[in-house]
One Martini backbone bead per residue (centre of mass of N, CA, C, O) as a GRO file, in nm:
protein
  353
    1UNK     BB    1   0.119   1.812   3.571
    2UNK     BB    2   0.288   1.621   3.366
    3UNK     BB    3   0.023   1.459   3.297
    4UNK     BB    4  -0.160   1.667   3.208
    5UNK     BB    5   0.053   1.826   2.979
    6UNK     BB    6   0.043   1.513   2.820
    7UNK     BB    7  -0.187   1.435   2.779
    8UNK     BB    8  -0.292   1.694   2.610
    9UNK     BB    9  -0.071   1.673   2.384
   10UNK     BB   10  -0.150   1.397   2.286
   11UNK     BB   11  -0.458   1.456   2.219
   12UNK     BB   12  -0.379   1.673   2.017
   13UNK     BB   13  -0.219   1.517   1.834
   14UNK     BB   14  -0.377   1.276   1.756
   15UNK     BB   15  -0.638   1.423   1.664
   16UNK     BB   16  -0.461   1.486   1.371
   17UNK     BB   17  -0.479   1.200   1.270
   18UNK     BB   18  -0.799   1.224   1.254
   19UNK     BB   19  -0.832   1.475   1.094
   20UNK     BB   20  -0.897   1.619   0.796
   21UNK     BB   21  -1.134   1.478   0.665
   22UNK     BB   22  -1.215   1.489   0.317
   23UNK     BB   23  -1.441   1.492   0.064
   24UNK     BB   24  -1.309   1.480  -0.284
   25UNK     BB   25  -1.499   1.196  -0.431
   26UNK     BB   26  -1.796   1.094  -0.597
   27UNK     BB   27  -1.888   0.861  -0.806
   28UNK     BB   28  -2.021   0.785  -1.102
   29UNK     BB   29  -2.291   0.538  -1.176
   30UNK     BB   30  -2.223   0.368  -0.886
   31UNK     BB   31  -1.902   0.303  -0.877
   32UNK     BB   32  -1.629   0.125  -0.785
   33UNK     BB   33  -1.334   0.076  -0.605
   34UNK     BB   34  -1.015  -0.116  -0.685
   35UNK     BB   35  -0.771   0.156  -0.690
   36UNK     BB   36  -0.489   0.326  -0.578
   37UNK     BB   37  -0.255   0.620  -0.625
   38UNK     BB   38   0.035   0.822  -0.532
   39UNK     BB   39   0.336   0.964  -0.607
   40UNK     BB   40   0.172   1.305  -0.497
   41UNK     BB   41  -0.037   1.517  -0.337
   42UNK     BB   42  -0.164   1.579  -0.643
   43UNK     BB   43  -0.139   1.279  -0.779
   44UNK     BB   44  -0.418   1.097  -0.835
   45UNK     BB   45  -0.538   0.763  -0.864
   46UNK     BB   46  -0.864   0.583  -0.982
   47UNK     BB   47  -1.009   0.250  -0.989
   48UNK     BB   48  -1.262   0.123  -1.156
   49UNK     BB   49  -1.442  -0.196  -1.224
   50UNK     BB   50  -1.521  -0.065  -1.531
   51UNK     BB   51  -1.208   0.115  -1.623
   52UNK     BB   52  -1.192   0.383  -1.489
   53UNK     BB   53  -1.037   0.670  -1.447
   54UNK     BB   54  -0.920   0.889  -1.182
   55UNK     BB   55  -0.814   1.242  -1.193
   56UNK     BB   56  -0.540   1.432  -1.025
   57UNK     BB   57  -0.331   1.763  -1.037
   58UNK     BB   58  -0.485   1.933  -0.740
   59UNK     BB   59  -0.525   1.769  -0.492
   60UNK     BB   60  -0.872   1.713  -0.560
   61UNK     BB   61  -0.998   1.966  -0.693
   62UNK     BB   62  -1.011   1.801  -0.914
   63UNK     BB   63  -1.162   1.623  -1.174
   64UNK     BB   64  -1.112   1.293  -1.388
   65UNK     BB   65  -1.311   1.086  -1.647
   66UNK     BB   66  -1.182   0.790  -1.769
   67UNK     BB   67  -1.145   0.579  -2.060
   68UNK     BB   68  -1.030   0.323  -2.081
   69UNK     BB   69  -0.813   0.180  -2.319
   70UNK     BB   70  -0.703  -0.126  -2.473
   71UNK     BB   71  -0.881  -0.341  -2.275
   72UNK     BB   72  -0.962  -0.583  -2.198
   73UNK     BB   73  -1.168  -0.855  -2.144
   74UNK     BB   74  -1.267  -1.029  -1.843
   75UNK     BB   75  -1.112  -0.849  -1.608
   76UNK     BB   76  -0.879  -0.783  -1.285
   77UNK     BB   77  -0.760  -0.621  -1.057
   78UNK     BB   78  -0.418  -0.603  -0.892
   79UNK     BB   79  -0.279  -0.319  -1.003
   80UNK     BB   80  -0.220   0.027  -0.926
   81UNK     BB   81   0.002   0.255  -1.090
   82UNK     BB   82   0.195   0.566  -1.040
   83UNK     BB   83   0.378   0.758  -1.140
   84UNK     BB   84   0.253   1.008  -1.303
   85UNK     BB   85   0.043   1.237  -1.484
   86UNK     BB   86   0.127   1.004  -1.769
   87UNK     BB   87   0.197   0.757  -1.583
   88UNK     BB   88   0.068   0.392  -1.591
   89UNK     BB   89  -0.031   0.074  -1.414
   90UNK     BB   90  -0.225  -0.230  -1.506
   91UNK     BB   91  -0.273  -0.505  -1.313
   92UNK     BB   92  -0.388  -0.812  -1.422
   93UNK     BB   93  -0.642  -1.056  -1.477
   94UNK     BB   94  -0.819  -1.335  -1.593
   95UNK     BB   95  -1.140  -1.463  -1.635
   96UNK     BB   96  -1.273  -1.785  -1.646
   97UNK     BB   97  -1.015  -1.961  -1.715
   98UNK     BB   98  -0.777  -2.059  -1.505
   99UNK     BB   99  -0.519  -1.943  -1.720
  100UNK     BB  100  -0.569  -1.678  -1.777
  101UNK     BB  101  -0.388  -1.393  -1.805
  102UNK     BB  102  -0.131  -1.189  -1.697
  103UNK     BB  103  -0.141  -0.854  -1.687
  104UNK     BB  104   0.016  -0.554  -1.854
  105UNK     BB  105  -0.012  -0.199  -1.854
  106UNK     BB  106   0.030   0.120  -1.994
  107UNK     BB  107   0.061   0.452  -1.994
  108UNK     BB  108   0.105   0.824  -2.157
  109UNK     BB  109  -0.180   0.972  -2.142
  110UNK     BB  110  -0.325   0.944  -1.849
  111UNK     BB  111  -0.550   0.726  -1.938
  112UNK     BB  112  -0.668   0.650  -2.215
  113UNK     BB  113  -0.411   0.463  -2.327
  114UNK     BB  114  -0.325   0.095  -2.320
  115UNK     BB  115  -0.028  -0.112  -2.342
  116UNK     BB  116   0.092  -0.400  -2.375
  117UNK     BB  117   0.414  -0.529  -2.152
  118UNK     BB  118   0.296  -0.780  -2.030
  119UNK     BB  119   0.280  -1.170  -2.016
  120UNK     BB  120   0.137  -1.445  -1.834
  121UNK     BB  121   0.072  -1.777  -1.728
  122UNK     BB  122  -0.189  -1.807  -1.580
  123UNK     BB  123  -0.278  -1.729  -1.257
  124UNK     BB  124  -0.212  -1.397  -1.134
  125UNK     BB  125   0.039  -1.212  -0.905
  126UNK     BB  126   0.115  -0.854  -0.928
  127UNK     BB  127   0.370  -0.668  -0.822
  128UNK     BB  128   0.486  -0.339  -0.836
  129UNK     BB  129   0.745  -0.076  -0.897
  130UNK     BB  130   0.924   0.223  -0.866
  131UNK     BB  131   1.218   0.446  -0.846
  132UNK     BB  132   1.121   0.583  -1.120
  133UNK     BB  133   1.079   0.642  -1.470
  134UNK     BB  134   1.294   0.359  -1.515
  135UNK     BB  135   1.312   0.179  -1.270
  136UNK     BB  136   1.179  -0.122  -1.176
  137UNK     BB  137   0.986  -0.404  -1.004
  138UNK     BB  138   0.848  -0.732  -1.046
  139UNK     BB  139   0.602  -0.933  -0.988
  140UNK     BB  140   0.527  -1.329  -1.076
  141UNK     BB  141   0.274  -1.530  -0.989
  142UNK     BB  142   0.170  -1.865  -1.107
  143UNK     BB  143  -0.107  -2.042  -1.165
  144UNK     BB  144  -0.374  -2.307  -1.174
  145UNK     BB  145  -0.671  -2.554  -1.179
  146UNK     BB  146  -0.550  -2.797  -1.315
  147UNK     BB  147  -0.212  -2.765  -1.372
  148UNK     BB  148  -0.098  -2.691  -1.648
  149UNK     BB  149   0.050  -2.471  -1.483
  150UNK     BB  150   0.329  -2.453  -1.296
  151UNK     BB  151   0.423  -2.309  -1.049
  152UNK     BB  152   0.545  -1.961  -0.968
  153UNK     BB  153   0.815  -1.728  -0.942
  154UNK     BB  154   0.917  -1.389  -1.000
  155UNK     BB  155   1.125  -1.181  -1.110
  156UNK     BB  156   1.204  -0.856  -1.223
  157UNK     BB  157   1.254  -0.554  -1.453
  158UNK     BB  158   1.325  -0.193  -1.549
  159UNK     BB  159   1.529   0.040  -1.769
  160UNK     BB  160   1.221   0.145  -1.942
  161UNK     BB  161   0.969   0.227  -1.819
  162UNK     BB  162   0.803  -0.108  -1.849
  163UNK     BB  163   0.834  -0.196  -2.186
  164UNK     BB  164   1.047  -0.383  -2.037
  165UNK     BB  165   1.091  -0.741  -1.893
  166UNK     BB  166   1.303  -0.893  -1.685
  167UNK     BB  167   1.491  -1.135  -1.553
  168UNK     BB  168   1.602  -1.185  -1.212
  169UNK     BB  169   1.918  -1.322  -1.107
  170UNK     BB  170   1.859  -1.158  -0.763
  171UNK     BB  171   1.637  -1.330  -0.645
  172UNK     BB  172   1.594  -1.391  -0.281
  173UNK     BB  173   1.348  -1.578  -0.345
  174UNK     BB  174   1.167  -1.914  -0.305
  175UNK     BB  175   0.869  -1.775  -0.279
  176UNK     BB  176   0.602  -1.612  -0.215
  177UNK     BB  177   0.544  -1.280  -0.326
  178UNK     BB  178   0.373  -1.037  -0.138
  179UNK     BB  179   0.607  -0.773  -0.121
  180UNK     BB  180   0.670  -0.430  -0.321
  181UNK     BB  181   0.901  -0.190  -0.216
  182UNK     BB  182   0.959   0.142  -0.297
  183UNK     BB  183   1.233   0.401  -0.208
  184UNK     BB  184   1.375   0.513  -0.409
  185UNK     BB  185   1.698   0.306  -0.388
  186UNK     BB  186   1.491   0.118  -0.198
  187UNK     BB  187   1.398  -0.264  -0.151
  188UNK     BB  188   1.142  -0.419  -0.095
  189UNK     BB  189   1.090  -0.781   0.046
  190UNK     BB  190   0.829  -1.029   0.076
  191UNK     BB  191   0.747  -1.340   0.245
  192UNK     BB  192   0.616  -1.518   0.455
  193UNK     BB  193   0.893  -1.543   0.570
  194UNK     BB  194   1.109  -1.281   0.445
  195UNK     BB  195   1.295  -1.007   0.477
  196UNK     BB  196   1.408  -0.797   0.205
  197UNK     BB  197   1.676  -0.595   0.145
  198UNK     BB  198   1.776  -0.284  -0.063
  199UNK     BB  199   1.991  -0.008  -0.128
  200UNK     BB  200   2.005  -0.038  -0.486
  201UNK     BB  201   1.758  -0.174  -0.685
  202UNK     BB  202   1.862  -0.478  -0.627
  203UNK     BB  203   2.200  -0.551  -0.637
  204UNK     BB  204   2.164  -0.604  -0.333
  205UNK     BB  205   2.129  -0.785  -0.031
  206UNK     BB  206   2.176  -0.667   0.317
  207UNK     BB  207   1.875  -0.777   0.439
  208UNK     BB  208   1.759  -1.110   0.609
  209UNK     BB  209   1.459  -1.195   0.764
  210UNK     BB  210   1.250  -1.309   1.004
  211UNK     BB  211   0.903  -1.397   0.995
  212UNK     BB  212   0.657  -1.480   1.124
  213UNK     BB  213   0.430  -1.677   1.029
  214UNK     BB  214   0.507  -1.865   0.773
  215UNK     BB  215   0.184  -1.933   0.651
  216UNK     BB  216   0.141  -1.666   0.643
  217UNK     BB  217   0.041  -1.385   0.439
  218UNK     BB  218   0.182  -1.065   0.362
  219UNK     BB  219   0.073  -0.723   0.413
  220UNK     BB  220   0.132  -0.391   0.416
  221UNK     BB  221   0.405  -0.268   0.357
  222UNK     BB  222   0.616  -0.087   0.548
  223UNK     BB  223   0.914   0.163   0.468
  224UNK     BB  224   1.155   0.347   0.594
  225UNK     BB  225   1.381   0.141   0.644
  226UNK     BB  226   1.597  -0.176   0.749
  227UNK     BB  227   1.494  -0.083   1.073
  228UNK     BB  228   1.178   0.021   0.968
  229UNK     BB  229   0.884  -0.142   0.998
  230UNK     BB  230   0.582  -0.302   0.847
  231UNK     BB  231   0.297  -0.531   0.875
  232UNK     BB  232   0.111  -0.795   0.799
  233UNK     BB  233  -0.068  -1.123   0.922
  234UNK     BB  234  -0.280  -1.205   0.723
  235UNK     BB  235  -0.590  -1.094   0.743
  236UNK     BB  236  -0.596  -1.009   1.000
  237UNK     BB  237  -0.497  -0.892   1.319
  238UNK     BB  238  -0.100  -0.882   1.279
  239UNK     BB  239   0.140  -0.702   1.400
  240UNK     BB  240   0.461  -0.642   1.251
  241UNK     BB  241   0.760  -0.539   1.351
  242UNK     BB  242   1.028  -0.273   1.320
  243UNK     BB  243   1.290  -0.190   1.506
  244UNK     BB  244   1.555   0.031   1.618
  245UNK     BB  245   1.729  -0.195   1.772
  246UNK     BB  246   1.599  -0.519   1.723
  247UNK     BB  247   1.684  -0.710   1.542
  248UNK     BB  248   1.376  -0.753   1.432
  249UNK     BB  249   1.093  -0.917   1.425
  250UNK     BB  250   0.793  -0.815   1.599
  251UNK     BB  251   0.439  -0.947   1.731
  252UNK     BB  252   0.171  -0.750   1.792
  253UNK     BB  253  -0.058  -0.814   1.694
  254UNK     BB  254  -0.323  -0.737   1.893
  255UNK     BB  255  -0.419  -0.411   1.982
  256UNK     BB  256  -0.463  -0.262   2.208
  257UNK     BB  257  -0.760  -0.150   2.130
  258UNK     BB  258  -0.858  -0.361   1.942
  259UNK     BB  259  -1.017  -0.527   1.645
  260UNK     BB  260  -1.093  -0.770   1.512
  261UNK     BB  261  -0.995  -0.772   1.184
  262UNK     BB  262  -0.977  -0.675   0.894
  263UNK     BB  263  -0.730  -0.553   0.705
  264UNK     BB  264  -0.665  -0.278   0.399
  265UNK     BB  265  -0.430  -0.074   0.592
  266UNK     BB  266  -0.095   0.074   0.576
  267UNK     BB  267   0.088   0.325   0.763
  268UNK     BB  268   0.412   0.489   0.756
  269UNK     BB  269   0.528   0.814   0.942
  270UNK     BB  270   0.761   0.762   1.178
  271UNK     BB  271   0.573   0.784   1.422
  272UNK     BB  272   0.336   0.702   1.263
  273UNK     BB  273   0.055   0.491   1.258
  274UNK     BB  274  -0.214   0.315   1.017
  275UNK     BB  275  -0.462   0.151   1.000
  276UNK     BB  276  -0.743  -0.055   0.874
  277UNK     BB  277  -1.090  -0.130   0.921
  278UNK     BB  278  -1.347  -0.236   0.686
  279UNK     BB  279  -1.575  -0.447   0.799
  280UNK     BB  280  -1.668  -0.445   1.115
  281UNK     BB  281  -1.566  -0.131   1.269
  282UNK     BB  282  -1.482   0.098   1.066
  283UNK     BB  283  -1.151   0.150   1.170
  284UNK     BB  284  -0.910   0.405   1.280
  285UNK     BB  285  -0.608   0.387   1.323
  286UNK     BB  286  -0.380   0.531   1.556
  287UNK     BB  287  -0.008   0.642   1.585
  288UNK     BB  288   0.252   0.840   1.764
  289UNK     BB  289   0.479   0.607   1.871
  290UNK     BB  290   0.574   0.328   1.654
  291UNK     BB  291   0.326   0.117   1.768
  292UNK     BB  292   0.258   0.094   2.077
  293UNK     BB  293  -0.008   0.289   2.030
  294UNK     BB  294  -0.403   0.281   1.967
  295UNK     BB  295  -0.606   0.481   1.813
  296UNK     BB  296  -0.964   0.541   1.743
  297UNK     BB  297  -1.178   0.591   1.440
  298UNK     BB  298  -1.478   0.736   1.198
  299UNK     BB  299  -1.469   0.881   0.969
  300UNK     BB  300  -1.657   0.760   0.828
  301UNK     BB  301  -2.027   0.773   0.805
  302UNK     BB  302  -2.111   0.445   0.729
  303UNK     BB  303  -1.819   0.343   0.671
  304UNK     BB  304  -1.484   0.316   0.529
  305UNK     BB  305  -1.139   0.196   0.442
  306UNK     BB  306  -1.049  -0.025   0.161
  307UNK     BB  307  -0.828   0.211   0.158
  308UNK     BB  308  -0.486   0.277   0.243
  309UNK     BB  309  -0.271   0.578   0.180
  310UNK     BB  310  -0.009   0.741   0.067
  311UNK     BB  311   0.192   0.951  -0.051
  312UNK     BB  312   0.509   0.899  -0.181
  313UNK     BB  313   0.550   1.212  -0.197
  314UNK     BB  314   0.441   1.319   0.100
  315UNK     BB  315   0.122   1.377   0.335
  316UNK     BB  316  -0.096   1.229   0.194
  317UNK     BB  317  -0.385   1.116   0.290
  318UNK     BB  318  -0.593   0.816   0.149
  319UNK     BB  319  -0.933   0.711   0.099
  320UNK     BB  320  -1.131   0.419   0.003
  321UNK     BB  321  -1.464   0.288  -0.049
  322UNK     BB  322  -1.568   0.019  -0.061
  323UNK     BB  323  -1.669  -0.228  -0.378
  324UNK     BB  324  -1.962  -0.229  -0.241
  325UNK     BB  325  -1.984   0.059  -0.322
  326UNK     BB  326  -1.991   0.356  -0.391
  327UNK     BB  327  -1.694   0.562  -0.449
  328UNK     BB  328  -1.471   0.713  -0.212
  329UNK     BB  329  -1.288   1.028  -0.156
  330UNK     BB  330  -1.032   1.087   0.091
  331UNK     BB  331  -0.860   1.345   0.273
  332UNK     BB  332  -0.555   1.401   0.470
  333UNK     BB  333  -0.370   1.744   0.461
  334UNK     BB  334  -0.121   1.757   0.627
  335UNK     BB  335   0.121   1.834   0.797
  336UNK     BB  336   0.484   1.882   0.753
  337UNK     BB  337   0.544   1.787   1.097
  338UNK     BB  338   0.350   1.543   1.218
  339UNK     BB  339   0.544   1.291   1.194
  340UNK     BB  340   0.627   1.385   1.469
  341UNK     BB  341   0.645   1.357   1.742
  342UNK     BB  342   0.569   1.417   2.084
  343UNK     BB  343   0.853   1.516   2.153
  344UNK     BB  344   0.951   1.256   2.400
  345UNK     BB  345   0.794   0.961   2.462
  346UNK     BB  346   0.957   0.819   2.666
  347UNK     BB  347   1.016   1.043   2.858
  348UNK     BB  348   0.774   1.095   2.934
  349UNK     BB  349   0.682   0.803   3.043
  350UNK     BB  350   0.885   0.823   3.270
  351UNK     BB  351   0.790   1.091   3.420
  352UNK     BB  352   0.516   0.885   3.466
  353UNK     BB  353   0.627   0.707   3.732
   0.00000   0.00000   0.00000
């Protein structure tokens, strides 16, 4: 009775990973996806490919379709920042020059206008983040194709809004530095080899781990605390994870019923825990466990999530479909409480041996 009564509430439970995937938004004129940004489970923003950007302030119910002003010409997405519904930025690269350079512009009135704030030589790969509205740390690596920029990387911040990046030199790696992840005053940031924590903007850190394949670079790195983390190892499917109490991080590989395939987006909530692979199997796993075990579905039919995050600061999880493809926004809008495990799951796990 107690297999069949935690079967229940298991199968229960995940299908609400799964459930509630709403069609929020498909864009017009054929445009298509290449970033999405989310503060707030209200406040959303997807830009697409020829820098229109999409806003909505009522969490997906209503939408707006604005015209980037004063970006360059020539440019394509490194990443969008969505801080509130009046500020964000747009780290961008030039193309067809072989040496950038690399931009940031910045907007201040929803997406109509936006200023450069940074530019750097080089072909650039810019990472942001933002712990409040004025102080944020950014990253940017940069080379060149025929050698004439030589290649490094750098650390920023800004305690002016973005308006302003200063070269940090409590920068605490030496390599190329793949994920730059804030939450409230904890900075998160990975290169190939090594996981950096800090407790408090950036000014100190406490924590740094050494990561396994040392050769691939680190994507979708998701961070609960020092103690809780997730990433992905190279392109294909190769999770990486922290948990607590285990001093270090642990190679899961590729979870048991995954295929292997492109990983796309990772997100991590508490016990929840989700990635999507959006080009061989259109599928997105589920974990409601901590990443011990994964289960799959289809959630958008004959399309995929080449985009999957959380809103930063609420329970919206965002899918965004592939951006070779007219662009459509998925909103799965989560109950409350759903990020806790069901009872708890390790002694349910014993009580079934």
């Amino acid at each position: 009775m107690k297999k069949i009564f935690f079967s229940l509430a298991l199968f229960i439970f995940c299908s609400k990973g799964f459930s509630q995937w709403q069609l929020s938004l498909t864009l017009t004129q054929n445009e298509s996806i290449t970033g999405i940004s989310s503060p707030t489970d209200n406040i959303i923003w997807a830009v697409t490919s020829n820098f229109f950007v999409y806003t909505t302030i009522d969490g997906g119910n209503n939408w707006k379709r604005i015209k980037c002003n004063g970006l360059a010409t020539e440019i394509s997405l490194l990443q969008l920042y969505v801080v509130n519904a009046s500020t964000a930025f747009l780290s961008v690269n030039t193309n067809f020059t072989g040496v950038g350079p690399g931009i940031i512009y910045k907007t201040i009135d929803g997406g109509n206008n936006w200023i450069q704030v940074f530019s750097h030589k080089g072909n650039c790969e810019i990472l942001i983040g933002m712990f409040d509205n004025n102080r944020g740390v950014m990253s940017c690596y940069f080379s060149s194709f025929d050698g004439s920029i030589p290649s490094g990387q750098a650390l920023y911040y800004t305690t002016n809004g973005g308006s302003k990046w200063n070269v940090d030199p409590l920068n605490p790696s030496k390599s190329i530095i793949n994920n730059v992840e804030t939450k409230n005053q904890q900075l998160s940031i990975t290169d190939y080899s090594n996981f950096y924590w800090s407790p408090k903007y950036g000014l100190s850190y406490t924590t740094k781990n050494a990561l396994p394949h040392t050769s691939e670079p680190k994507r979708y790195l998701q961070v609960v605390d020092s103690n809780y983390a997730i990433v992905n190892s190279g392109n294909l499917i190769d999770l990486l994870i922290k948990r607590p109490n285990t001093h270090g991080w642990f190679d899961l590989g590729v979870p048991q019923n995954a295929v292997t395939g492109a990983v796309t987006g990772i997100i991590l909530d508490g016990a929840e825990c989700w990635f999507s692979e959006a080009f061989d199997t259109n599928k997105l796993y589920y974990s409601s466990d901590s990443a011990k075990t994964f289960t799959s579905s289809v959630p958008v039919p004959n399309s995929s999530f080449q985009f999957l995050i959380k809103s930063r600061v609420g329970k919206t999880l965002i899918g965004g479909t592939p951006s070779f493809m007219t662009g459509q926004i998925w909103l799965n809008k989560r109950q409350a409480n759903i990020s806790k495990p069901p009872l708890n799951y390790e002694e349910h796990q014993k009580s079934m041996q």
